[in-house]
C-alpha positions as semicolon CSV with decimal commas, in nm:
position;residue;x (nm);y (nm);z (nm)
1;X;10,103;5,382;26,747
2;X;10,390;5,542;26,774
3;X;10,626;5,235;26,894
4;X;10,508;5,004;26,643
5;X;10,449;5,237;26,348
6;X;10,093;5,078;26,261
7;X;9,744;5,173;26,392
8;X;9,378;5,108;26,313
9;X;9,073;5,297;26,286
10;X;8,720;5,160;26,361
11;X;8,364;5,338;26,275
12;X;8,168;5,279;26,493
13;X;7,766;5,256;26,451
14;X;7,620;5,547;26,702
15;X;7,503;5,337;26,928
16;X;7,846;5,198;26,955
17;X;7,974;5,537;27,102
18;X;7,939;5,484;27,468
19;X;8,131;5,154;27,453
20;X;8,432;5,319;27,196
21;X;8,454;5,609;27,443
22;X;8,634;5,295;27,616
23;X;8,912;5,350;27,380
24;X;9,012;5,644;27,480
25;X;9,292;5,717;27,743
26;X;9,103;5,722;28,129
27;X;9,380;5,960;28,215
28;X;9,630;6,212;28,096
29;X;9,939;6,013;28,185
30;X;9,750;5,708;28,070
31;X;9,858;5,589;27,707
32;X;9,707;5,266;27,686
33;X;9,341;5,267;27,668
34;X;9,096;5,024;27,812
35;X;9,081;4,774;27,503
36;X;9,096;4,485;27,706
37;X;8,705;4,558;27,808
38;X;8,619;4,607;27,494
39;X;8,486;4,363;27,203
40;X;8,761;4,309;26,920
41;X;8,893;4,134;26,601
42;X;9,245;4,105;26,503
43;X;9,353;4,297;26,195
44;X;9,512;4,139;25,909
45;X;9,809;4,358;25,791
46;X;9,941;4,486;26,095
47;X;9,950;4,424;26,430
48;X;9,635;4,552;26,604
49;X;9,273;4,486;26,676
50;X;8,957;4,657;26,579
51;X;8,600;4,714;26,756
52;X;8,343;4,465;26,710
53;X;8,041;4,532;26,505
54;X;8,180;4,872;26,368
55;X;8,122;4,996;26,013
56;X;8,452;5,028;25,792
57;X;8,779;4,925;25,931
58;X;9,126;5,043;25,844
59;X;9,465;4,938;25,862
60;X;9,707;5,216;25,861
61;X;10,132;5,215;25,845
62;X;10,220;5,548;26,062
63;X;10,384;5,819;25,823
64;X;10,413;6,094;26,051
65;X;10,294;6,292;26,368
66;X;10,259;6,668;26,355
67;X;10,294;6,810;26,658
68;X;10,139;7,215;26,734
69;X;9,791;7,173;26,835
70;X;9,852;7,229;27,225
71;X;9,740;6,863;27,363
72;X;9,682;6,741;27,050
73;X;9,848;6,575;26,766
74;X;9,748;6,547;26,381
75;X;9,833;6,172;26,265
76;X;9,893;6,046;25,934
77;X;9,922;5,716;25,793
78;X;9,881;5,514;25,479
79;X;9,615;5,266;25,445
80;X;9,726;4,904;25,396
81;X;9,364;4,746;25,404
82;X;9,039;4,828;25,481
83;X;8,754;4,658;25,565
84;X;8,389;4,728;25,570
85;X;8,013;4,598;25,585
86;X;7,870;4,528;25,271
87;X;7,559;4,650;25,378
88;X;7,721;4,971;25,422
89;X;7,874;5,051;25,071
90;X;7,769;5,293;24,849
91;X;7,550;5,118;24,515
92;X;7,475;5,290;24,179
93;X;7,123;5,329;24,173
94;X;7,050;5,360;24,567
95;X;7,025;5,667;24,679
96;X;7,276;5,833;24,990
97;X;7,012;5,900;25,196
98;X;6,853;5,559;25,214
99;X;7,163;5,410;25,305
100;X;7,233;5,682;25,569
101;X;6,859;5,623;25,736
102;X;6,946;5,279;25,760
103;X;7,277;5,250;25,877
104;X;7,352;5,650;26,072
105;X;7,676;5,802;26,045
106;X;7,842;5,864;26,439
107;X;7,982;6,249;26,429
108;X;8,155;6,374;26,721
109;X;8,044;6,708;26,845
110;X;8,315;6,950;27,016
111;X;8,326;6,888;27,420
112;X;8,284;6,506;27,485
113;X;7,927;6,518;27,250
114;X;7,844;6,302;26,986
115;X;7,537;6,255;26,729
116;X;7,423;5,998;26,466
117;X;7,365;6,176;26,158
118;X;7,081;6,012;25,934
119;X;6,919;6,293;25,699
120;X;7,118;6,506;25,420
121;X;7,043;6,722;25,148
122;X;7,181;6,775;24,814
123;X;7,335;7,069;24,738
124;X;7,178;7,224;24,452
125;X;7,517;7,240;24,226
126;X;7,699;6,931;24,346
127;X;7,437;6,705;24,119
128;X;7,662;6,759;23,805
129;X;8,058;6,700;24,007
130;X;8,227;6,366;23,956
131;X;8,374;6,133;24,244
């Protein structure tokens, strides 16, 4: 990410998790994951290749790293094209949580635990606020 100032993010469906864990460095001096072993596409704006079978898909120019978070860094980019399953876009006149039973969100879950979410509620005085 760093060297070629591009990166891409994949969403993957929940049952997708086991196989994106794949992505992820096998080892603390290790900073190129196992992508090779995993299904991909190519993007189209930059340089870089995106899990199979995922949900949305972006393309992202770096624009900076923040460093302070002990191991970890907070990464920033801007989005030069995304890409997503129709199936998975939000309609006027379908309701959230139809689309959400259908088609789970993947949320990770502090220490190495993740969850599909599939049920929501509406929050009583959110009905009126605009997107």
């Amino acid at each position: 990410m760093r060297r070629q100032g591009a990166f891409t993010v994949s969403y993957p469906h929940p049952h997708q998790a086991i196989l994106a864990s794949l992505a992820l460095p096998q080892r603390e001096d290790d900073c190129e994951p196992l992508l090779g072993a995993l299904p991909t596409f190519p993007a189209t704006r930059i340089d870089g290749a995106f899990l199979k079978d995922g949900y949305l898909f972006l393309e992202c120019e770096l624009e900076r790293v923040v460093e302070g978070f002990g191991d970890h860094v907070l990464v920033a980019g801007r989005v030069v094209a995304a890409h997503a399953e129709e199936e998975v876009l939000r309609r006027d006149g379908h309701e959230d949580q139809d689309l959400l039973v259908r088609h789970p969100l993947l949320a990770y879950l502090h220490a190495g635990r993740f969850a599909p979410i599939s049920l929501s509620y509406t929050l009583l005085g959110a009905r009126g606020l605009k997107r």
